[in-house]
C-alpha positions as CSV (number, residue, x, y, z in Angstrom):
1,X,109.1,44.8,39.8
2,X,107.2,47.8,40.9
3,X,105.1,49.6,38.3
4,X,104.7,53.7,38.7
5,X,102.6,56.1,37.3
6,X,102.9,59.7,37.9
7,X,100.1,62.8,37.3
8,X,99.6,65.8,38.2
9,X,102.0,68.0,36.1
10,X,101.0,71.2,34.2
11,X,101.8,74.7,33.4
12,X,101.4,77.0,36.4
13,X,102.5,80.3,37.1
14,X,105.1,81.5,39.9
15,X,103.7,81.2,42.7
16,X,100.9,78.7,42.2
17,X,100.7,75.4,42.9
18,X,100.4,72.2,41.9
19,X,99.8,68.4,43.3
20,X,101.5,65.3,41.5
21,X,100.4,61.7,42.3
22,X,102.3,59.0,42.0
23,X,100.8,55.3,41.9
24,X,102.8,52.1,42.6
25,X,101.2,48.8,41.4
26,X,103.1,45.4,41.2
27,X,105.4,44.5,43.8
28,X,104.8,46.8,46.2
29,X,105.6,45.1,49.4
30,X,109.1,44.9,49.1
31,X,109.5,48.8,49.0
32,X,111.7,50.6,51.2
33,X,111.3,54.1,49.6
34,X,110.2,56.2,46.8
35,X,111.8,59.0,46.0
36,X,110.7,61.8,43.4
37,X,113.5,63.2,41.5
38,X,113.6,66.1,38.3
39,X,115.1,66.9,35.6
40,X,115.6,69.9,33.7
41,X,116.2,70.4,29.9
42,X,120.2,70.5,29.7
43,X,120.5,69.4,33.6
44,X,121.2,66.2,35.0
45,X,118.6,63.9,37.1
46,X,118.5,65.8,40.4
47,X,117.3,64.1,44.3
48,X,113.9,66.1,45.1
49,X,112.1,64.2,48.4
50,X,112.4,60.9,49.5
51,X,109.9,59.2,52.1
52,X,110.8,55.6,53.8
53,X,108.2,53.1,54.8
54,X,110.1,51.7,57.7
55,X,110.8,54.9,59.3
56,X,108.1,57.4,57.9
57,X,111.6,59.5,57.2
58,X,110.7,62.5,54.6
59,X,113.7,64.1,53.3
60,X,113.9,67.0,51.1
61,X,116.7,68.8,49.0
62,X,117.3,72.4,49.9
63,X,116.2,73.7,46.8
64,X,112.5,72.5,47.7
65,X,112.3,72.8,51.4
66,X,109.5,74.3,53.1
67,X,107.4,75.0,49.7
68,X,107.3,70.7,48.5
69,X,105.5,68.4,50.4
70,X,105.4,64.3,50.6
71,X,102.8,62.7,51.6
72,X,101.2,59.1,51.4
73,X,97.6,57.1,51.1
74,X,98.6,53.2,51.7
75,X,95.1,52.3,51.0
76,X,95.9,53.6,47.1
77,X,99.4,52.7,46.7
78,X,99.8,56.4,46.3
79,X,102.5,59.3,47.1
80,X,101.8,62.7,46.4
81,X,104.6,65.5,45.9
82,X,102.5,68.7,47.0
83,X,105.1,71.7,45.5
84,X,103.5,75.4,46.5
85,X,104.9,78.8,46.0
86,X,106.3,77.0,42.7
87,X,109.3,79.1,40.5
88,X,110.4,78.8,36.9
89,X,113.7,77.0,38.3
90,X,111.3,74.3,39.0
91,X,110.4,73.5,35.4
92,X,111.5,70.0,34.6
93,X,110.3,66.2,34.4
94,X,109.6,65.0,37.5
95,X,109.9,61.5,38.3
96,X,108.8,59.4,40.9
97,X,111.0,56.0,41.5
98,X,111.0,53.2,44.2
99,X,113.7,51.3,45.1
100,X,113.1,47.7,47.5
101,X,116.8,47.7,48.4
102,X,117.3,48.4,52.4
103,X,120.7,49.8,51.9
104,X,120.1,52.1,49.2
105,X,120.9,55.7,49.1
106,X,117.8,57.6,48.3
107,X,119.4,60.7,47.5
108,X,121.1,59.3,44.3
109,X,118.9,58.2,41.5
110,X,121.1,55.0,41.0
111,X,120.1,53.3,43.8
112,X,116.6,52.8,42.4
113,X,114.7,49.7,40.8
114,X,111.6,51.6,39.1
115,X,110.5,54.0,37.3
116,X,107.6,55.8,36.6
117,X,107.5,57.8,33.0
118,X,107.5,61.3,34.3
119,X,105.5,64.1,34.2
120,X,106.5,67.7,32.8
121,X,105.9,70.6,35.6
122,X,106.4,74.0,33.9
123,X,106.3,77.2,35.7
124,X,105.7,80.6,33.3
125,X,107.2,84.0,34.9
C-alpha cells in the first residue's frame, strides 16, 4: 500500500497561481502512475493529469491544458501539480492517487489503489 499526502491548496484569486505537492511513502516501487484528480462541491470526481513512471507519459484533461503542470522529484517521492492562470471553475478538492496496476486506466478514478486526503483549492473572482 502506498501512502499520499497532498499540500499546497489555498485561496487564490483568478489568475494566480498555485503549486500542490504531493508525497508518496510506503510501497512506492510498485507504482505505475499517479494521477491527480478534483472534485467540486455537487460534481463528481473528475481525471485532472496523469504522469507514468515507465513512460514519463504526462496527460492532461482539456479543461487544464496549457495552464496545469506535472512534474516529479524521485529523490522525495514527490509530484507536484503546478496550476497557473487558475479560474473559479477550478475550485474543488484536489486529490492525488497512485495506482501499481500496469493495465490501469488513468483517466478514471477507479482504477486506483491509494489515496491521499485532499486538499481544497479555491479561486475568488
Amino acid at each position: 500500500q502506498v501512502q499520499l499526502i497532498e499540500s499546497g491548496g489555498g485561496l487564490v484569486q483568478a489568475g494566480g497561481s498555485l503549486r500542490l505537492s504531493c508525497v508518496a511513502s510506503g510501497r512506492t516501487r510498485n507504482t505505475y502512475a499517479m494521477g491527480w484528480f478534483r472534485q467540486a462541491p455537487g460534481k463528481e470526481r473528475e481525471f485532472v493529469g496523469v504522469i507514468t513512471f515507465l513512460a514519463g507519459t504526462i496527460v492532461y484533461a482539456d479543461s487544464v491544458k496549457g495552464r496545469f503542470t506535472i512534474s516529479r522529484d524521485d529523490a522525495k517521492n514527490t509530484i507536484y501539480l503546478q496550476m497557473n492562470s487558475l479560474k473559479p471553475e477550478d475550485t474543488a478538492v484536489y486529490y492525488c492517487a497512485a495506482s501499481s496496476d500496469y493495465d490501469a486506466y488513468v483517466y478514471s478514478d477507479k482504477d486506483y489503489d491509494s489515496w491521499g486526503q485532499g486538499t481544497q483549492v479555491t479561486v475568488s473572482s
